[in-house]
DONULO-783560 format. One record per residue (C-alpha): x, y, z. Coordinates in steps of 0.5 Angstrom, whole numbers, plus 2048, in hexadecimal, padded with zeros to 3 digits. Each point is the difference from the previous one (the first is absolute). Layout:
XYZ...
//
This chain:
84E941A408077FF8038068047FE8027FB7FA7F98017FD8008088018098017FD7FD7FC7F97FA8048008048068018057FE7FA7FA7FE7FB7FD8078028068047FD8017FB7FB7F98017FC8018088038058007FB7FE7FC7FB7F98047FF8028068028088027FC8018017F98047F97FF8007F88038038008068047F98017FB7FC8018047F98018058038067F98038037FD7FA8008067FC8038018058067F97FE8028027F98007FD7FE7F98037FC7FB7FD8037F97FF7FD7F97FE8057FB7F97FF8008008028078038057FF7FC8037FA7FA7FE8048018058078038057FA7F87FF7FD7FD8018078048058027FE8047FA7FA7FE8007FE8018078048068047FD8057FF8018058078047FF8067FA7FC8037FF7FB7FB8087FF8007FF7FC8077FA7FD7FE8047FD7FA8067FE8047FD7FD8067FB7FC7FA8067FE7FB8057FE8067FA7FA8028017FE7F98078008007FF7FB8067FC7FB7FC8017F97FE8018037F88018098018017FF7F87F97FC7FF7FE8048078018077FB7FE7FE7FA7F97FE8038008068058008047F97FA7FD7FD7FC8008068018078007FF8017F87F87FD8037FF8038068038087FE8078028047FC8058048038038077FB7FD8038007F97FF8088018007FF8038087FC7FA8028057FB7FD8058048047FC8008077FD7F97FF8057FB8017FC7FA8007FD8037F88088017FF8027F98027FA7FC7FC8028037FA8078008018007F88017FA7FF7FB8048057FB8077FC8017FD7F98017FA7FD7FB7FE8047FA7FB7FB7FF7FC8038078048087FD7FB8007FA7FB7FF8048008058048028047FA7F97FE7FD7FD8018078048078047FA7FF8048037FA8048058038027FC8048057FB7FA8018077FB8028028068067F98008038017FB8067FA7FB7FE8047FF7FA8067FD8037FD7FE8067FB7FC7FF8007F88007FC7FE7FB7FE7F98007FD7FD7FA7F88018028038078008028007FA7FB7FC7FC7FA8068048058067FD8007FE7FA7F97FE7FF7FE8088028048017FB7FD7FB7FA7F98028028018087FF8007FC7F87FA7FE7FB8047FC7FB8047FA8028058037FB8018068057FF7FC8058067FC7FE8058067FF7FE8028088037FB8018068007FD8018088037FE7FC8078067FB8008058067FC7FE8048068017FA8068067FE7FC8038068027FE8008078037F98018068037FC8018068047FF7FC8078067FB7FE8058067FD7FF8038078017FA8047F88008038007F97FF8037F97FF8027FB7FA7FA7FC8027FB8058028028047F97FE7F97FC7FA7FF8047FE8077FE8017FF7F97FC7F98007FA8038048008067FB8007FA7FA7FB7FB8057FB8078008018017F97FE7FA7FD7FB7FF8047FC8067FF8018007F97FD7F97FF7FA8028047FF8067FB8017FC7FB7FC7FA8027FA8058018028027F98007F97FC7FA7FE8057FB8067FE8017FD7F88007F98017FA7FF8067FB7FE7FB8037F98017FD7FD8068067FC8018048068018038028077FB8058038068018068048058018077FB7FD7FC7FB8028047F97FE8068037FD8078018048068037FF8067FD8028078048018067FC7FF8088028008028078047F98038007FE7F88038058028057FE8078038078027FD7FF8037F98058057FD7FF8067FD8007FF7F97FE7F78027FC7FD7FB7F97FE8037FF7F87FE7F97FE8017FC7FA8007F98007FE7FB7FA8047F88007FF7FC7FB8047FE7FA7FB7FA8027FC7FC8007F98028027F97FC8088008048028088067FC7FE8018057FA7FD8068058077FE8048048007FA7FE8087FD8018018088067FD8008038037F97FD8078018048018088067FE7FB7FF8057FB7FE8058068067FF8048057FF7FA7FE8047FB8028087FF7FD8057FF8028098007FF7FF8088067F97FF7FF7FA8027FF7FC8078047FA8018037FB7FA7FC7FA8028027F97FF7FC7FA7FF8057FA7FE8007FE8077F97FC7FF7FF7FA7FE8047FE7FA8028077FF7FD8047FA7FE7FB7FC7FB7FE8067F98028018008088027FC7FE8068007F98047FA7FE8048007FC8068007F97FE8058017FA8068048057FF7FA8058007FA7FB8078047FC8048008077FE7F98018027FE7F98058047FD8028058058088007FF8048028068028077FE7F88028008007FD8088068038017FB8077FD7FA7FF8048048018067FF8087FF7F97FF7FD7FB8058047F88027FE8018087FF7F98017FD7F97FD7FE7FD7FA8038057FF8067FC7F98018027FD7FA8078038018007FC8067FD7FA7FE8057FF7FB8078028047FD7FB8067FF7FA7FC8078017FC8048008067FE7FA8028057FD7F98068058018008008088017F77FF8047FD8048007FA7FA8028057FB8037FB7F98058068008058028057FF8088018078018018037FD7FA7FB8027FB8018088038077FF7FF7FF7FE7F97FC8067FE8058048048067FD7FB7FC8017FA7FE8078018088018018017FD7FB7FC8037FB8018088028048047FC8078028027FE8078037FA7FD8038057FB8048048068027FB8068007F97FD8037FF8018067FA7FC7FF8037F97FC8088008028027FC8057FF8028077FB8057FE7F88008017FE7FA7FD8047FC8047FD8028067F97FE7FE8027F97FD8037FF8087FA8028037FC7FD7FB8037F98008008018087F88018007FE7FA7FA8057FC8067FC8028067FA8027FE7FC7FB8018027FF8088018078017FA8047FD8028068028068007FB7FB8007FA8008087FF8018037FA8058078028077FE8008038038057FA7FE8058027F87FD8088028037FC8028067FC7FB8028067FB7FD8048038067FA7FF8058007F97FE8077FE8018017FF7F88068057FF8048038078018078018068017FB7FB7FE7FA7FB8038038048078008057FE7FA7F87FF7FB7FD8058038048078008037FD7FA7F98007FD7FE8068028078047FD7FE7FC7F97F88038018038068018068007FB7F97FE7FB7FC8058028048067FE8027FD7FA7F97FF7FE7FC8078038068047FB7FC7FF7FA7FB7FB8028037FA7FC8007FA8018087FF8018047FC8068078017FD8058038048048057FC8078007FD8038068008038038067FC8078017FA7FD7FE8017FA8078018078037FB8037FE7FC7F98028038008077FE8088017F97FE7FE7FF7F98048048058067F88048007FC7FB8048007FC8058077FB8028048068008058047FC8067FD7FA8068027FD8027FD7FA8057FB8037FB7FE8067FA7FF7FB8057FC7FC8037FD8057F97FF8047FD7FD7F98067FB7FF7FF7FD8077F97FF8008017FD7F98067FC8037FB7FD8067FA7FE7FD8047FC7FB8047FD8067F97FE8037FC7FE7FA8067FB7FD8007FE8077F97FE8017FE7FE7F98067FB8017FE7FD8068048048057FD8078037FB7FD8048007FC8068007F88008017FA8048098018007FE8058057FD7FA8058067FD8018038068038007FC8078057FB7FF8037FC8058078037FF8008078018068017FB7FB7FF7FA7FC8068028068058027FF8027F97F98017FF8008038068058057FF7FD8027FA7FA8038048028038038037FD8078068028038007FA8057FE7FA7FD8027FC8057F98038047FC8017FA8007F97FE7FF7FE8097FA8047FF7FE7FD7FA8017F98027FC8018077FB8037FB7FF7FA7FC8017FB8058008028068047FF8078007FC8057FB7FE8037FB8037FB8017FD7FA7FB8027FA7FD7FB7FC8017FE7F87FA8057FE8038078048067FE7FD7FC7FF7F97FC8078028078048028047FE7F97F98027FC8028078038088008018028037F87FB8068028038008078078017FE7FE8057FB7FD8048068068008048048017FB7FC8077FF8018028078068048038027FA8047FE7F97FD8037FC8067FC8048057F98017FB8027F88008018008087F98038017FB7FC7FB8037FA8047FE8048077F88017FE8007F97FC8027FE8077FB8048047FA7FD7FA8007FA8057FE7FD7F98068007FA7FB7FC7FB7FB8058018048067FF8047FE7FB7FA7FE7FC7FD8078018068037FE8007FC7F97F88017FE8008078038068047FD7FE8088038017FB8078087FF7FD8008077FF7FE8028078047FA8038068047FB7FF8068037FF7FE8068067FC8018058047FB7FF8068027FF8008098037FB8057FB8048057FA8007FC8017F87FF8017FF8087F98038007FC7FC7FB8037FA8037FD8028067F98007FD8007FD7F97F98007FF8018078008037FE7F97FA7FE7FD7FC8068028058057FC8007FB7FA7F88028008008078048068048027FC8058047FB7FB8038087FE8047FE8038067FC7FF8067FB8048018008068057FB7FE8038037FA8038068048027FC8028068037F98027FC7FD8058077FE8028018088017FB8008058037FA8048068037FF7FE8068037FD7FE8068057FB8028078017FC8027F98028047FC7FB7FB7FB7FC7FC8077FE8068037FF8017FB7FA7FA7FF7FD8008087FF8078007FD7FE7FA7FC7FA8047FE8038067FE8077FD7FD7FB7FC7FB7FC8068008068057FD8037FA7FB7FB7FE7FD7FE8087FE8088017FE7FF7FA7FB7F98027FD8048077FE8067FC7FE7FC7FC7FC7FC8067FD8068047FF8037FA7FC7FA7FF7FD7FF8067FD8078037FF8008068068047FD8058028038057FA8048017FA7FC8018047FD8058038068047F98028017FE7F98028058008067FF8078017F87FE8018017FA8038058028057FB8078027FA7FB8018037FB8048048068047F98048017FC7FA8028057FD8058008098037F98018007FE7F98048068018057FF8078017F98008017FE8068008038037FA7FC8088018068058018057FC7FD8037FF7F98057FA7FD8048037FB8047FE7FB8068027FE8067FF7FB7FF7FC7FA7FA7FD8027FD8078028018017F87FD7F97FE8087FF7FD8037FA8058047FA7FE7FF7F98028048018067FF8088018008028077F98028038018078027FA8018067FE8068057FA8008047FF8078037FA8028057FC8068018038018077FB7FA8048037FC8058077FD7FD8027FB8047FB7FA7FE7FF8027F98097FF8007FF7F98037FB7FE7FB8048047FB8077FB8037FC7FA7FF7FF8027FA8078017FE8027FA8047FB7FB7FC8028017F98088018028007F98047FC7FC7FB8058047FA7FA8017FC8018067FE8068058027FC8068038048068027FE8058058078048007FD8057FA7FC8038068038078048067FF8038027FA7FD8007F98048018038067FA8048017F97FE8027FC7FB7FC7FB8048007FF8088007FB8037FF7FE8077FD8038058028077FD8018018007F87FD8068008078028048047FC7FD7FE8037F98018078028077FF8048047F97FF7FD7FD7F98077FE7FC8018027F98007F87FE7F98008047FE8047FB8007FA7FB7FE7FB8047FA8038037FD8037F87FE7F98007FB7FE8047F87FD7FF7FC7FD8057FF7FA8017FB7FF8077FC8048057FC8077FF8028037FA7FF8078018067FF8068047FE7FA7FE8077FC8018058068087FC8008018007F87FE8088008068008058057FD7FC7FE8037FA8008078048067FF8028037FC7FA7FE8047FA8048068038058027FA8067FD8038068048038077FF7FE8027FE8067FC7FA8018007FF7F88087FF8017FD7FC8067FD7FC7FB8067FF7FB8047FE8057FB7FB8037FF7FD7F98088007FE8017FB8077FA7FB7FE8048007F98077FE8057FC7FB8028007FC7F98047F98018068017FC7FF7FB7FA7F88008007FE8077FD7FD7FE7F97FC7FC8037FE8048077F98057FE7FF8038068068048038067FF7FA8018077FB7FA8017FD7FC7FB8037F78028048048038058028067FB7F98007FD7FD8008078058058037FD8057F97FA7FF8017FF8028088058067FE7FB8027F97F98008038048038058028067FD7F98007FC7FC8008077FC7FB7FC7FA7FD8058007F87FE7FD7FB8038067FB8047FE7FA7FD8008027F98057FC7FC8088037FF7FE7FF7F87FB8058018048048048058007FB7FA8037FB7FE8058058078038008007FF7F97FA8058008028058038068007FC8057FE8058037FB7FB7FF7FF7FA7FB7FB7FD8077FB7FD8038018067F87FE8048007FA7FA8077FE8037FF7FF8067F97FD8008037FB7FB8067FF8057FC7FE8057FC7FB7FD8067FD7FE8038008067FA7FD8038007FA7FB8077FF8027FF8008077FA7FB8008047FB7FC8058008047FD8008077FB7FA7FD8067FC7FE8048018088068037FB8048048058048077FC8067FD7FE8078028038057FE7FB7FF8027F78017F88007F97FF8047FD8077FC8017FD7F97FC7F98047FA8068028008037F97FF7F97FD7FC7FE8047FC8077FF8018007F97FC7F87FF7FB8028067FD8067FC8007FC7FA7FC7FA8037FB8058037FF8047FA8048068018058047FB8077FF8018038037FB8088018017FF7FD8067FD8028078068028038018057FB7FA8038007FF8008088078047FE7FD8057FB7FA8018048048028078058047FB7F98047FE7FD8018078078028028008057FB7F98028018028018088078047FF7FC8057FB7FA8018068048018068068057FC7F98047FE7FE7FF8098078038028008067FB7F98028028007FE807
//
C-alpha cells in the first residue's frame, strides 16, 4: 500500500471506531471528505450499516477499513456498499472472513470492481459466494480457454445429469460461471476488446454446440423407428452464426442470430431437423429458475419468420440465386458454421460467396449501403440519433458498413477480405491498401472505445442496451466504469471529449467514403504533371517541406533520368502504387527523406517494374520497404547492398543471416596465411555482409513483432562476438591460455548500432610477444577496414600500456592502481574467445575487488567523475543525450556498480543492467518504484538511441533543431509502433527526472553511511 493508501484507511479506521463505539453518530459526511470521498446519503447510510454491523473489536476495525477504503475506490462505492452489504447478509460477517478480505488484496479488488461495476455479475456471486474463492485461484483467471476447452468443460458438467432438463440447467450455471470469468478478466484489464468478445463468442459457439448435441441425442432415441432418420451424430444439420456472434465479437448481453440448414432430404428426416431445430430455440431462449441462455433470433433466414424454421441445401441456394436482396448478402458477410454438420454449414457459405463476392453484381454496394445507412438514421428516434453509441452518426454501425462495403467491393479479388470479424475486416483493409493508416487507426481505436463503452453498458444488468446516458453523473459513473479495462483511465471530461472525437472521426470518414472521396483513385495518378507547381499543394500536404526535391524524386521515379528512361508499364506499375507510397511517407518522420531512400533501393532493384509490381501485390513488401526507408538511411544503405536479402526477411526474418558455419570463411584462412589486399577484400565483403544482413533480420523481427530494440541489440551483440571470436581463434591459433573479453556494452549484450567494442586478451603468463603480434594484426584489420570500432584502450593502463598483459599484472593493477571509474567499467565483462576458465579466474579478480563496500573516498571519486562526464553534454542537446545528461545510463550505471557493491553481491558480469538493477532492488538497496524507474528508463533510452542512430541524426545544438528531432521522434515511434504519448521528449525529460531522483536518494544515503 502507499502512504496515500494507509492516511484514508487511518481515517475510515477512526471514523466507523467512532460510529460503532460512542453514544452518538459522528459527522459522517466531514469524515468522508477528509478521505477525499464525495458522499450522498445512501453512502453514508451504507458505511454507517457496515460499521455497526461489522466492528466489533480493535481487529476487526482495521479488517473493515482496510475493506471498506477498496470500496470506496471503486467505480460506484454506493452500489459497491450496497452489494458488499448483502453479500455479507449471505456469507455471515465472521471475523474470519473479514481477515482474509483485509489480507488478500487480489479477493478485495475482484469484489471491489465486481461490486461497483455489474450488478448483473454481483448477483451471481451473490448467488454463488463460492465463486469469489474459485476466480482468485490462479487457473481461474489465467487460463486461456479456447472454445474446444470450453465445450469439454461443460460436457464433464452436463454428464454428471440423467435428464436433459438437468442437464440444460448445468448449462446455464456453466455459462453464469464462465460470464464471470470473462467479466472479471475484462474489469481487471486482463484482456483486450477483441479477446474479450472473442471469449464470449466461444462460450456462445460451446454452448450451442453441446446443447444440439444433447438435444439431438434426445429427439434421435424417440424418432430412430424411422429408417430415413439421421443415425449420425448432427449428421446433415448445420447451424449458422450470423451478426456479432458471426463475427467473434458478441457483447455481453448480444442476442444470438442463427440460421438452421440441413442438407436436402425426404419428408420424415426433413421434420427430424425441424423438432432439432425448434427444440435448440426453446433450449437457448426459453427461461427456466436456473434463467435463461441467449435470446435467439432466427429472422435473418430466408424470408424471415414467415419462412421455413430450417432451410435445406437446395432450397438456401435457389432463394439467394432468385430472391436474395442486397441486405441478406450484406448479412452473410458474418455468417459462420458454429455447431452441427460443419459440411453442410460449409457447402452453403461456399456456393453463396460465389453471388455476393461478383464482380457483375446488378447493384453497386456502395450505393445500396449508403441507402440502408440513411434510412436507418432516418428512421431512429431522436434519443437513439443522439444516444446510440450503436445507430448514431459516427457510431458502430458505421464502421461495419465501411468495412462491409470494402469487402462486397473487393472480395472477389482479394479472398483474404472475406472474414466475418470487423476488426480483422479493418485490418486486412490496411494490408491491402484499401484504407491508409489514419483510417486504419481512426476506424479501429474508434471501435474498440465504442465496443468498450457498450460492454460496460451491457454487463451492468445484462440488458440489451447501446444508449449512452444523459444526465452528467450517470456519464461519470460510465467513464469510471469503462476506466476498469483495458484503453486506460477517464474523467468525465476525457470520456466525453474521447466519445465526441471518435464520434466526429468515423462520421467525417464514413460520409467521405460512401460519397466517393475516403479512398484512393485515379486523381491521385496525375500527381506527376509536367509542371511542378500543380504538385506543390498535394505535396505540401503530405507532409514535404521541400517540394522542390520531392517532386524531383517522383519525376525520376516515374520517368527515369538520362540515360535510362523507364518504359510505359514501369510508369504504369509506379503510378499503381504512388497513392500508397505518398501515404507511406507522409507517415514517417522525414517524408522528403523516407522518399529519397524508397528511390535508392528502387535504383539498387536493377529491375523498377518488377519492384513495383512487388510492391503492388504484396502489401506486408510495402510495409518493409516503409519501415525500411521511413525509418533508417542506414538500414536502406544495407539493403540496397544485397536486396535480395529483402525477400528472405519477407518469408523468415531469422533465416537473414549466414550461417556460422560459413564465417570460418575460407577467405579468412587465405587472409591468414597471406594478408595481401585481394584476400583482404573478400574477407571484408564477407563479414560486412555477414553483420548487415544479421542487424536487418533483427530489424525486421523487432519491427515485426512490436520489440525493437531488443532483438536487434542482441543481434549485433551476437553477430559482432561471432565474427570477433571467429577471426581471434583462427589468428591466434593457439588459443590455450588465453582469453578474449569483452567488455562495456557489449560484455552485457546492451550495445547500440555503433557502440564501440570494448575488448581485452589477457594471457596465462606464455610468451607475449607473438601472442601481441597476432593480437595487433587483429587490431589493425578491423580498425583498417572500419568494420567494426574495436578498442583495446578499457585494458590496465589505458592506451599506453601493452596490448596484451597477462595475469599477474592485473592481479597488481587491481590491488594497487584500479580507478574508481574502473570499477564500473571493468563490472562488465563476458568472454567472448579462448579458454574459459582463464576468463573465470580473471572475473573472480573483478569481483573480488569490486564487490568490496566502497569507501567514501573513492565514492566522492566517483560522483566526481560522473559530474565531469555530465559537463560534457553539448549545450542544446540534453533532452535528447541518453547516455551522460542529469538522469541518463551513466546515472544508472554508476548506481548500480555502487549498490551491488555495497551489498557484496557476487554476480555473474555479463548479467544485464536490468537484472542488476533487480538485484539491488532485492537486497533492498532501492526500492522496487525506484528498480521499475530505472529499468523503464533504460528501455527508453535504448529505443531513442537506436532511432536516431538508424537515421544518422546527430544531437541537436540549437532548441530550433531539437523541436526538428522531437518531431522527427514523435513520427518514427509512431511508425513503428511505439507510445508516444505527449510527445518523446517530454518523456525522455520525465524518465531522466526519475533516474535522477532515484540517483540523489542513493548517493546521499552512500555519503551518510560511508
Amino acid at each position: 500500500m502507499t502512504p496515500r493508501d494507509d492516511k484514508i484507511i487511518d481515517i475510515i479506521a477512526n471514523l466507523i471506531e467512532d460510529i460503532a463505539l460512542q453514544p452518538g453518530l459522528p459527522d459522517v459526511t466531514a469524515g468522508l471528505e477528509s478521505a477525499g470521498i464525495v458522499p450522498d446519503a445512501k453512502l453514508e447510510d451504507c458505511v454507517v450499516r457496515i460499521a455497526k454491523q461489522l466492528v466489533t473489536n480493535p481487529e476487526s476495525k482495521k479488517h473493515v477499513a482496510i475493506v471498506l477504503s477498496e470500496l470506496l475506490g471503486s467505480p460506484h462505492p454506493t452500489g459497491a456498499m450496497v452489494n458488499f452489504l448483502r453479500y455479507m447478509d449471505t456469507v455471515g460477517a465472521s471475523d474470519t472472513f473479514l481477515g482474509t478480505l483485509s489480507a488478500g488484496k487480489p479477493l478485495r479488488e475482484i469484489l471491489a470492481t465486481l461490486f461497483g461495476s455489474s450488478q448483473y455479475m454481483t448477483d451471481i456471486i451473490i448467488r454463488n459466494p463460492g465463486y469469489l474463492y474459485w476466480l482468485i485461484e490462479k487457473q481461474t483467471l489465467e487460463r486461456d480457454d479456447n472454445r474446444s476447452d470450453l465445450e469439454d468443460s461443460l460436457q464433464s458438467d452436463v454428464d454428471i445429469f440423467d435428464s436433459v432438463e438437468s442437464k440444460l440447467n448445468a448449462v446455464r450455471r456453466f455459462q453464469r460461471r464462465q460470464l464471470l470469468r470473462i467479466g472479471v478478466r475484462d474489469l481487471l484489464g486482463h484482456d483486450t476488446i477483441q479477446t474479450t468478445t472473442r471469449r464470449l463468442s466461444d462460450l456462445a459457439d460451446a454452448i450451442v454446440n453441446v446443447v444440439l448435441e444433447l438435444l439431438w441425442t434426445e429427439l434421435w432415441d424417440v424418432s430412430s423407428e424411422s429408417a430415413t432418420v439421421p443415425d449420425a451424430r448432427s449428421g446433415g444439420f448445420a447451424v449458422l452464426a450470423m451478426g456479432k456472434l458471426g463475427g467473434c465479437e458478441l457483447n455481453y448481453s448480444s442476442d444470438i442470430d442463427l440460421v438452421y440448414i440441413c442438407r436436402d432430404a425426404d419428408d420424415d428426416a426433413l421434420g427430424f431437423y425441424h423438432k432439432v431445430g425448434s427444440r435448440l430455440t426453446d433450449a437457448l431462449a426459453g427461461s427456466t429458475p436456473e434463467g435463461y441462455l441467449y435470446r435467439t433470433d432466427l429472422r435473418l433466414r430466408p424470408d424471415g419468420d414467415s419462412g421455413p424454421l430450417v432451410n435445406t441445401l437446395t432450397g438456401m441456394r435457389i432463394y439467394y440465386e432468385n430472391r436474395g436482396r442486397p441486405w441478406e448478402f450484406q448479412a452473410m458477410l458474418k455468417a459462420r458454421v458454429i455447431a452441427g454438420d460443419r459440411s453442410v454449414g460449409e457447402a452453403f457459405l461456399e456456393s453463396v460467396q460465389g453471388l455476393f463476392f461478383n464482380p457483375s453484381l446488378s447493384y453497386s454496394p456502395v450505393d445500396d449501403i449508403a441507402l440502408m445507412r440513411t434510412r436507418i438514421r432516418d428512421n431512429i428516434s431522436k434519443r437513439d440519433r443522439a444516444f446510440n453509441i450503436k445507430l448514431m452518426e459516427g457510431g458502430i454501425r458505421d464502421i461495419e458498413f465501411v468495412v462491409q462495403t470494402l469487402q462486397l467491393l473487393h472480395g472477389h479479388g482479394t479472398p483474404g477480405l472475406r472474414v466475418p470479424n470487423t476488426l480483422r475486416g479493418i485490418e486486412l483493409a490496411a494490408q491491402h491498401g484499401l484504407i491508409d493508416n489514419i483510417e486504419y487507426r481512426t476506424l479501429t481505436d474508434a471501435y474498440n472505445f465504442f465496443r468498450l463503452v457498450e460492454h460496460r453498458l451491457q454487463m451492468m444488468h445484462q440488458i440489451k442496451t447501446h444508449s449512452i446516458p444523459e444526465s452528467e453523473q450517470d456519464i461519470e459513473l460510465l467513464a469510471k466504469r469503462v476506466s476498469m479495462g483495458p484503453l486506460g483511465s477517464f474523467t468525465y471530461e476525457l470520456f466525453v471529449s474521447t466519445l465526441a472525437a471518435h464520434l466526429s472521426r468515423i462520421r467525417v470518414l464514413s460520409d467521405d467514403f460512401f460519397a466517393g472521396k475516403g479512398m484512393p483513385d485515379s486523381a491521385y495518378l496525375t500527381l506527376v504533371p509536367d509542371d511542378e507547381e500543380l504538385a506543390a499543394e498535394t505535396l505540401g500536404e503530405f507532409g514535404f517541406s521541400d517540394v522542390s526535391q520531392a517532386f524531383s524524386t517522383l519525376q525520376s521515379l516515374a520517368y527515369g533520368s538520362f540515360p535510362k528512361l523507364v518504359d510505359r508499364s514501369t510508369r504504369a506499375s509506379f503510378q499503381t502504387i504512388l497513392p500508397q507510397l505518398l501515404r507511406v511517407c507522409s507517415q514517417t518522420g522525414n517524408p522528403n527523406l523516407t522518399l529519397l531512400n524508397f528511390a535508392k533501393i528502387a535504383a539498387a532493384s536493377r529491375n523498377e517494374n518488377a519492384f513495383y509490381s512487388l510492391l503492388s501485390s504484396t502489401p506486408p513488401a510495402f510495409d518493409l520497404i516503409r519501415d525500411l526507408a521511413g525509418a533508417s538511411t542506414v538500414l536502406t544503405g544495407k539493403i540496397c547492398k544485397n536486396l535480395s536479402v529483402l525477400y528472405t526477411l519477407l518469408e523468415d526474418p531469422t533465416r537473414v543471416g549466414i550461417t556460422p558455419a560459413e564465417l570460418t570463411l575460407e577467405s579468412l584462412d587465405r587472409y591468414a596465411d597471406s594478408p595481401v589486399p585481394p584476400n583482404r577484400r573478400r574477407l571484408e565483403d564477407e563479414i560486412a555482409r555477414f553483420l548487415d544482413q544479421q542487424v536487418l533480420g533483427a530489424w525486421r523481427t523487432d519491427t515485426a513483432g512490436n520489440t525493437f530494440p531488443q532483438t536487434l541489440s542482441r543481434s549485433i551483440t551476437d553477430a559482432v562476438r561471432l565474427v570477433l571470436s571467429t577471426v581471434f581463434e583462427k589468428l591466434v591459433e593457439n588459443t590455450r591460455g588465453v582469453a578474449l573479453l569483452a567488455l562495456g556494452s557489449f560484455g552485457v549484450g546492451e550495445p547500440r548500432l555503433n557502440s564501440d567494442v570494448d575488448v581485452l586478451v589477457v594471457s596465462d603468463g606464455r610468451d607475449l610477444d607473438p601472442l601481441t603480434r597476432r593480437v595487433q594484426k587483429i587490431n589493425q584489420f578491423f580498425s583498417e577496414s572500419n568494420l567494426l570500432k574495436i578498442d583495446f584502450r578499457l585494458r590496465g593502463e589505458g592506451a599506453n600500456a601493452p596490448l596484451v598483459q597477462d595475469l599477474s599484472n592485473y592481479t597488481r593493477y587491481f590491488a594497487d592502481r584500479l580507478s574508481p571509474w574502473e570499477r564500473v567499467a571493468f563490472a562488465k565483462c563476458d568472454c567472448w574467445g579462448g579458454e574459459q576458465s582463464l576468463a573465470d579466474t580473471f572475473f573472480k579478480m573483478i569481483l573480488d575487488r569490486i564487490t568490496d563496500p566502497v569507501p567514501k573516498n573513492i565514492l566522492k571519486s566517483l560522483l566526481g567523475t560522473r559530474q565531469q562526464l555530465e559537463n560534457l553534454v553539448p549545450h542544446g542537446g540534453e533532452i535528447f543525450e541518453t547516455k551522460r545528461s542529469a538522469g541518463g545510463r551513466y546515472d544508472i550505471e554508476y548506481l548500480t556498480a555502487i549498490g551491488l557493491a555495497d551489498i557484496a553481491a557476487a554476480f555473474p558480469l555479463n548479467a544485464s543492467t536490468t537484472d542488476r538493477i533487480a538485484s539491488i532492488a532485492s537486497a533492498g538497496v532501492i526500492s522496487s518504484e525506484e528498480s521499475s524507474a530505472m529499468s523503464e528508463a533504460l528501455d527508453y533510452f535504448q529505443r531513442v538511441d537506436f532511432v536516431l542512430e538508424l537515421q544518422a541524426i546527430p544531437l541537436p545544438k540549437s532548441g530550433a533543431k531539437a523541436e526538428v528531432t522531437s518531431r522527427y521522434l514523435d513520427k518514427t515511434f509512431e511508425l513503428l509502433g511505439l507510445e508516444v504519448g505527449e510527445g518523446v521528449g517530454k518523456k525522455l525529460k520525465e524518465h531522466k527526472c526519475r533516474v535522477r531522483e532515484c540517483f540523489d536518494r542513493f548517493v546521499a544515503a552512500s555519503l551518510k553511511r560511508g
